[in-house]
C-alpha positions as CSV (number, residue, x, y, z in Angstrom):
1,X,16.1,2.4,20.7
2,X,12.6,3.4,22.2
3,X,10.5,0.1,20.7
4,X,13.3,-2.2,21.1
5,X,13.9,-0.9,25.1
6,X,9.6,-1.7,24.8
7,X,10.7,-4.9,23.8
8,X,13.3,-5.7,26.3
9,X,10.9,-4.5,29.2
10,X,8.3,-6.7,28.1
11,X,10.2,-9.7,28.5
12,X,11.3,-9.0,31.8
13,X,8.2,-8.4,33.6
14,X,6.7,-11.0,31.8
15,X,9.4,-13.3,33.4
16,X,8.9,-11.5,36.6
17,X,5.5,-11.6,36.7
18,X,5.5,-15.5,36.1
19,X,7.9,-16.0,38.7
20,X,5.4,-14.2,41.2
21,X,2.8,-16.4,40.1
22,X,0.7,-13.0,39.5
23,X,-0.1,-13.8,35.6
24,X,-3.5,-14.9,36.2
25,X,-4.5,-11.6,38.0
26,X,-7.2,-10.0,36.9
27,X,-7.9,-6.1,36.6
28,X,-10.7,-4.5,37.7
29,X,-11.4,-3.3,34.0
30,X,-15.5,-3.3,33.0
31,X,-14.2,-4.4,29.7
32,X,-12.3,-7.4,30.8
33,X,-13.3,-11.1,29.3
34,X,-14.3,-14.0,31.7
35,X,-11.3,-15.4,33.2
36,X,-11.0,-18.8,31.2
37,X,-8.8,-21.7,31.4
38,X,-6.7,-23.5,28.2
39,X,-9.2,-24.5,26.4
40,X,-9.7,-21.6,24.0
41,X,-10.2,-20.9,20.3
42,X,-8.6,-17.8,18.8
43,X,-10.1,-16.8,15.8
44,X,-7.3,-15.6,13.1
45,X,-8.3,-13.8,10.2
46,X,-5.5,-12.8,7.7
47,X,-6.3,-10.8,4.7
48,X,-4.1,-12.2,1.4
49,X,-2.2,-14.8,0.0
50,X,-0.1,-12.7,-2.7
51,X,2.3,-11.8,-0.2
52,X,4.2,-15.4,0.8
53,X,4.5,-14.0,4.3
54,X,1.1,-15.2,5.7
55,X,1.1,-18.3,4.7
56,X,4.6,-19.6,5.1
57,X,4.9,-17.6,8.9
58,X,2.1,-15.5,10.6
59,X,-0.1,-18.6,10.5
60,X,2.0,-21.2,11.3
61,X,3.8,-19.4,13.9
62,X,0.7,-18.0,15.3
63,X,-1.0,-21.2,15.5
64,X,2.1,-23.1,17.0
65,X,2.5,-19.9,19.8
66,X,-1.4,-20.5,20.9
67,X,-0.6,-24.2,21.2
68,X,2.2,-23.8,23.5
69,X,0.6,-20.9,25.7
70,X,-2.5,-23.3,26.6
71,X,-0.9,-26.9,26.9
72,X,-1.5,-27.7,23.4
73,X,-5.7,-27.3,24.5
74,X,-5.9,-23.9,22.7
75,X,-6.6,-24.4,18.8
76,X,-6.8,-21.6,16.4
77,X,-10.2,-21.0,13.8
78,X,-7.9,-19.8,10.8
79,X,-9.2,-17.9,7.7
80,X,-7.7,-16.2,4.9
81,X,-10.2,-13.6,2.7
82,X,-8.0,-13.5,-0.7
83,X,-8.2,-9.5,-0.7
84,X,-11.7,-9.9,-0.8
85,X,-13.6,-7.5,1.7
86,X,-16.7,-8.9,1.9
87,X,-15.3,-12.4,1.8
88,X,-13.6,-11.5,5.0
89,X,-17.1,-10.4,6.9
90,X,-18.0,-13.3,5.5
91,X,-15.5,-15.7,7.4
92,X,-15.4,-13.2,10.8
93,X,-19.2,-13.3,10.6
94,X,-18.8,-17.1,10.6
95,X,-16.2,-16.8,13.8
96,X,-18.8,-14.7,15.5
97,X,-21.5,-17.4,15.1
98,X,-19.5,-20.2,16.1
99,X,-18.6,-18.4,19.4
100,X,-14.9,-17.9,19.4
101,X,-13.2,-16.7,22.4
102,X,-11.0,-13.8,20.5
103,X,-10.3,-12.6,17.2
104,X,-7.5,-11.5,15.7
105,X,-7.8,-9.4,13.0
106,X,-5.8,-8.3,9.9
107,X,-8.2,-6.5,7.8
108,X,-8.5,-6.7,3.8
109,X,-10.2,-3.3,4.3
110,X,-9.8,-1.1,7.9
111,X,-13.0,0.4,7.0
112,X,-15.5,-1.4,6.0
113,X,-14.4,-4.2,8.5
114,X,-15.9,-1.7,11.4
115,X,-19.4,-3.1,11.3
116,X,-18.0,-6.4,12.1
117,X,-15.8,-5.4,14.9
118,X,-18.8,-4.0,16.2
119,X,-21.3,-7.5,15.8
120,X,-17.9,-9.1,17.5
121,X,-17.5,-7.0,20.4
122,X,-21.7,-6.8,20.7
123,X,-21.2,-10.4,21.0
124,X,-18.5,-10.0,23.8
125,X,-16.0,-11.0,21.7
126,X,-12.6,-9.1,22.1
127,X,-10.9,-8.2,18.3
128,X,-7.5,-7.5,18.6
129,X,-6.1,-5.6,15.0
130,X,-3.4,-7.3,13.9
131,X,-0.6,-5.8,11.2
132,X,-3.4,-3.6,9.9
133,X,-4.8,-0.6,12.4
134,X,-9.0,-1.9,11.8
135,X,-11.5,0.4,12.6
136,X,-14.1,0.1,15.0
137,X,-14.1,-1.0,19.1
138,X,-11.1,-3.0,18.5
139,X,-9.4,-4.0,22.2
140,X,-5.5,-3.6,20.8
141,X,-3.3,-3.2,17.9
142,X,-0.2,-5.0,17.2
143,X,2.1,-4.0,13.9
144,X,5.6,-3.0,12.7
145,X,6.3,0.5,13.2
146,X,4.9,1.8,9.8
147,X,5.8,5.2,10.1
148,X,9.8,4.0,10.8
149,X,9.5,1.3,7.3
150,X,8.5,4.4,5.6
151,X,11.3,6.4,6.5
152,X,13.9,3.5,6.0
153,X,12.7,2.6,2.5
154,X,13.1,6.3,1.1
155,X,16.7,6.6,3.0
156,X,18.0,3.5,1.9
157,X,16.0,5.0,-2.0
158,X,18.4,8.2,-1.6
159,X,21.3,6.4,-0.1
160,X,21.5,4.5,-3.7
161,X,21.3,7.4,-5.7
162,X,24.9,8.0,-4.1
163,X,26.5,11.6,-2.9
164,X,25.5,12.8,-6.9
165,X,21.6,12.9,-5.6
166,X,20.1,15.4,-7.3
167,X,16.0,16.8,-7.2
168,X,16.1,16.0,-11.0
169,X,16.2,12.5,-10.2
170,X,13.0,10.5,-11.4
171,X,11.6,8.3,-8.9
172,X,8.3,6.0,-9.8
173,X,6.5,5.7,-6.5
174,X,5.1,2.0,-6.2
175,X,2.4,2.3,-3.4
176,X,0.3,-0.4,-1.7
177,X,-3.4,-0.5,-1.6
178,X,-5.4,2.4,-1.0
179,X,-8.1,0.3,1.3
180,X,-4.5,-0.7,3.6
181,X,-4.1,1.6,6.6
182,X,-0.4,0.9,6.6
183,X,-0.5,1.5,3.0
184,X,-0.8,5.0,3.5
185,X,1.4,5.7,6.6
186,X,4.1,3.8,4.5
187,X,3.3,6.2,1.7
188,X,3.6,9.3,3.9
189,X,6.4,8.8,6.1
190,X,8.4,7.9,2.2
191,X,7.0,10.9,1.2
192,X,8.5,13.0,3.7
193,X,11.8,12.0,3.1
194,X,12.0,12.0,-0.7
195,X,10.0,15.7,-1.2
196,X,12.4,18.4,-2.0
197,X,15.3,15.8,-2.8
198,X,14.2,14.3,-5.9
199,X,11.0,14.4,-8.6
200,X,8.0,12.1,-8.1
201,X,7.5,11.6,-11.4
202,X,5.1,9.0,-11.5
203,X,3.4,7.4,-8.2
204,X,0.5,5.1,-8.2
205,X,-2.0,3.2,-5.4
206,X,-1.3,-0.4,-6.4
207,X,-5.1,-2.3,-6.4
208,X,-5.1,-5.0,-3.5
209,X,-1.3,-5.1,-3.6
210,X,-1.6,-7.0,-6.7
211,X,2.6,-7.7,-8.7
212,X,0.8,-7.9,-11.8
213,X,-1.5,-4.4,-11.3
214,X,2.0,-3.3,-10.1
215,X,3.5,-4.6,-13.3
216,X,1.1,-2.8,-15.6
217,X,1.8,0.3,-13.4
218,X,5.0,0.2,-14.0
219,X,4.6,-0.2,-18.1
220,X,2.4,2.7,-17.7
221,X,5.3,4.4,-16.0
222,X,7.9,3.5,-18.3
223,X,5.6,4.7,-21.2
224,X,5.4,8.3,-20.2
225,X,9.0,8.8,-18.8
226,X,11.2,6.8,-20.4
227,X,13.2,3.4,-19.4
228,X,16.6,5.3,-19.3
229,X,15.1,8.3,-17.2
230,X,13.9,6.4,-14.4
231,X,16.5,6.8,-11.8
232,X,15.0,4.6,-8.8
233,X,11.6,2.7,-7.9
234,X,9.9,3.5,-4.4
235,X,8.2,0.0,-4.3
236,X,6.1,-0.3,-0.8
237,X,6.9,-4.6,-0.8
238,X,8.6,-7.0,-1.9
239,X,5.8,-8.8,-4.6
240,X,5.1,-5.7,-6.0
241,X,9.0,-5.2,-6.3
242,X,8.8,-8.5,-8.2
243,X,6.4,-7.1,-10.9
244,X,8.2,-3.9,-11.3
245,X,11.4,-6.1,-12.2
246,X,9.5,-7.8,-15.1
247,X,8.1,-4.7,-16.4
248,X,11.5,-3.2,-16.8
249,X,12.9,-6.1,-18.1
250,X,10.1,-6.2,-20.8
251,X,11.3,-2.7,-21.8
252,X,14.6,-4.1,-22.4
253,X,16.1,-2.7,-19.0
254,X,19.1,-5.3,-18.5
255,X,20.9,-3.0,-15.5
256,X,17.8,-2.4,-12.7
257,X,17.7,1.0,-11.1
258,X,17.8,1.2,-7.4
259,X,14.5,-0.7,-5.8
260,X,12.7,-0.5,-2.7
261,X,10.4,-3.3,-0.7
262,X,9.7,-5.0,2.0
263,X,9.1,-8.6,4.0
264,X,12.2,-10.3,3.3
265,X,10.4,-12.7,0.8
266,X,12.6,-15.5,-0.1
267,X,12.8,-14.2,-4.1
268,X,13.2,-10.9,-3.3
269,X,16.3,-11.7,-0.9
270,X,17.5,-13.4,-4.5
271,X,17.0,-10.4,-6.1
272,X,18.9,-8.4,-3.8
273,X,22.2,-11.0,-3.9
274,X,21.6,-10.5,-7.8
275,X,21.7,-7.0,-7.9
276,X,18.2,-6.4,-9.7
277,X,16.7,-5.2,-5.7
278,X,18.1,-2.7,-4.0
279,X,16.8,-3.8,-0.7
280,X,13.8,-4.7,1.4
281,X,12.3,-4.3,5.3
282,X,12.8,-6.9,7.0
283,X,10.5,-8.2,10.1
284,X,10.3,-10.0,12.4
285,X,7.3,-12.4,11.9
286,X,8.4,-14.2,14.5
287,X,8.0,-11.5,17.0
288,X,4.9,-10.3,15.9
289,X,3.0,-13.3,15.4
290,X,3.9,-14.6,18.7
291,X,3.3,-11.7,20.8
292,X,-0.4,-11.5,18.8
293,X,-0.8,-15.0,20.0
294,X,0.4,-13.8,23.5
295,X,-1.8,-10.8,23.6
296,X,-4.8,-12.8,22.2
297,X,-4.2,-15.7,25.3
298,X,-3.9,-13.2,28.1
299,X,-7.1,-11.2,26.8
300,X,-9.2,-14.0,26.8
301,X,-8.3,-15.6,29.9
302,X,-8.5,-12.4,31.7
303,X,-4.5,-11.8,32.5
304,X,-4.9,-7.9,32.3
305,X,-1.4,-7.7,33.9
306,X,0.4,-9.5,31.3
307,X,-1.8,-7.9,28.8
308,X,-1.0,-4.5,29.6
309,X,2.8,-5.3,29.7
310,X,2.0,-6.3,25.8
311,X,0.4,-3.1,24.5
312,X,2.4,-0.1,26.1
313,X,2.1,2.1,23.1
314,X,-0.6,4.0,22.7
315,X,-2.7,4.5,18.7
316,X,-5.3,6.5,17.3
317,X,-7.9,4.7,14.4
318,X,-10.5,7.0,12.9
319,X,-12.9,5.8,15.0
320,X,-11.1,4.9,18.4
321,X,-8.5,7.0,20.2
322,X,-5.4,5.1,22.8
323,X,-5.5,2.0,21.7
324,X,-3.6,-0.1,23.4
325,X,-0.1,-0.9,21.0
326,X,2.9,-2.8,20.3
327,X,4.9,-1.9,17.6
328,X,7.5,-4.0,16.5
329,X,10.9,-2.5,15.2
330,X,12.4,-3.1,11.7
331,X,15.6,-3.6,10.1
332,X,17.0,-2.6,6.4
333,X,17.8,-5.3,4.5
334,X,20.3,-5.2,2.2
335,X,23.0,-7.6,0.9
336,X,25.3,-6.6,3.8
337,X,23.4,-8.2,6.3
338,X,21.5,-11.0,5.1
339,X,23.0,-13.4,7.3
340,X,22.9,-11.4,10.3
341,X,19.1,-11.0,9.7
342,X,16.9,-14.0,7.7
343,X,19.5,-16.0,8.2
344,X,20.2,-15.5,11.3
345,X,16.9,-15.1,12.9
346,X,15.7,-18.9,11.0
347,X,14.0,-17.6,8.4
348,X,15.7,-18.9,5.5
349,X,18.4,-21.9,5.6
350,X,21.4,-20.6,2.9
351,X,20.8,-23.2,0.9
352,X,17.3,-21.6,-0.1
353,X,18.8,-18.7,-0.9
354,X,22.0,-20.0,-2.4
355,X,20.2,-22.2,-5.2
356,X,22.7,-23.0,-8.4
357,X,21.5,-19.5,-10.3
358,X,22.2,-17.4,-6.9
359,X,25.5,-19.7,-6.0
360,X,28.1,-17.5,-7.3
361,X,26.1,-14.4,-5.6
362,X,26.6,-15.9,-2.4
363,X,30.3,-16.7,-2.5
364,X,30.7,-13.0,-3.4
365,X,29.2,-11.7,0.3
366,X,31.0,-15.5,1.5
367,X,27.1,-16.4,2.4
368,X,28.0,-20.2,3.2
């Protein structure tokens, strides 16, 4: 209730602040970027295209946010690194040297990406980390609570396994990649809830988030335990998910244990009608990406006011303590409430999720 309280208080003094014509009020911070008008670039720097999510919302929605904050003057320097590191130093390199206003930042690497934050803000460029806590002088973070889609995948993991749970239960523990910061809070905060009430019996650190390296996992996984003795997959998301189905199926699994992900993807929402996913997180892209684009507006054009109604949470990085936060709130998605979330919310139309293999899925939730 905390974040989504955030959420609501946000809004309102954003609308109040507007109304008092005090938005473009500037703070007497030593750290605060020239005042400048609408015609911005915002550099955006996302870090993969094996998650759907990135392509198909955070960009788009980001871009069309941006547009509609600075009278369609603002444009948006987009760049996607393929989980390659150095391709992304590459590409915010090439942001620094064309002199964007801000960057905003989802890193292939939190690490290694410090250097660069530092040559940005050397530059007196503000970096804002977005879905992925970077390292380095970064000016704010925005994400999904990580910690909370931990804890809601390894509940909804237990709440599967049914009243009969038991710490003999095997579960395969499908992790993200070891270079992803959210990787490892997702990871821990799972970890807390499963220790004690069932067996790890096989966990892995999935390479660059990768279905197929979390396919061969899986094999791997199957080869040591045993297909039948597998009672439920942690999976950290949704593609990964995806290559964990095919892997059991290619050990002649017709009847899918309970599994885990997360970002709503359109084929993992099929799953879940189809009874081969148990569920996944879902989040709001829309929230996040336009609150980024909000943050990233009001930074650069100096509206500390509006900027610190943004980022009332407070995170540490390795290298930087109280960063300025948001955290957006998450939902469990299961086949209960698929309308009342993607659909709902104008992610997916039913018909996209109701094709002719799903349509008799559907008319058993009455999904119309």
């Amino acid at each position: 209730m905390r974040r989504i309280a955030i959420s609501v208080a946000v809004t309102s003094m954003a609308v109040m602040l507007a109304g008092c014509g005090m938005l473009d009020a500037t703070g007497s911070s030593d750290d605060a970027s020239p005042a400048k008008g609408d015609d911005i670039t915002v550099g955006l720097l996302l870090p993969e295209k094996a998650n759907a999510r990135y392509e198909q919302f955070d960009y788009p929605i980001f871009k069309t946010k941006v547009e509609s904050l600075t009278n369609k003057k603002g444009k948006v320097e987009y760049a996607n690194a393929e989980s390659k590191a150095d391709k992304q130093a590459s590409q915010m390199q090439q942001m620094i040297d064309d002199k964007v206003d801000v960057i905003v930042l989802d890193a292939v690497d939190s690490k290694d990406i410090a250097s660069s934050v530092r040559k940005a803000k050397d530059a007196g460029i503000p970096v804002i980390a977005y879905d992925r806590l970077a390292e380095g002088p970064i000016d704010a973070y925005i994400s999904f609570d990580n910690a909370l889609v931990g804890e809601v995948q390894a509940r909804s993991l237990l709440e599967s396994l049914g009243e009969d749970i038991s710490i003999t239960d095997k579960i395969v523990m499908m992790n993200g990649s070891s270079t992803d910061p959210n990787a490892k809070q997702f990871k821990a905060s799972a970890l807390s809830e499963l220790k004690g009430k069932v067996t790890i019996a096989k966990s892995y650190d999935t390479k660059d988030w990768e279905p197929e390296n979390a396919k061969a996992n899986m094999a791997e996984a199957i080869e040591a335990i045993g297909a039948d003795d597998i009672d439920a997959v942690y999976s950290a998301n949704d593609g990964m998910a995806g290559g964990i189905v095919k892997a059991l199926r290619a050990a002649g699994v017709t009847k899918m244990p309970p599994i885990t992900g997360q970002d709503a993807d359109l084929t993992a929402v099929q799953r879940i009608l189809a009874g081969d996913q148990y569920m996944s997180v879902y989040k709001s892209y829309p929230d996040e990406a336009e609150s980024a684009a909000e943050m990233a507006v009001a930074k650069v054009q100096g509206r500390d006011i509006q900027f610190d109604a943004l980022t009332r949470d407070r995170v540490d990085s390795p290298t930087d303590k109280d960063i300025p936060a948001q955290l957006v709130p998450v939902v469990a998605l299961t086949k209960d409430n698929i309308e009342a979330t993607v659909v709902a919310d104008g992610i997916y139309e039913v018909s996209d999720i109701c094709t002719a293999e799903y349509r008799e899925a559907c008319a058993a939730i009455k999904l119309k």
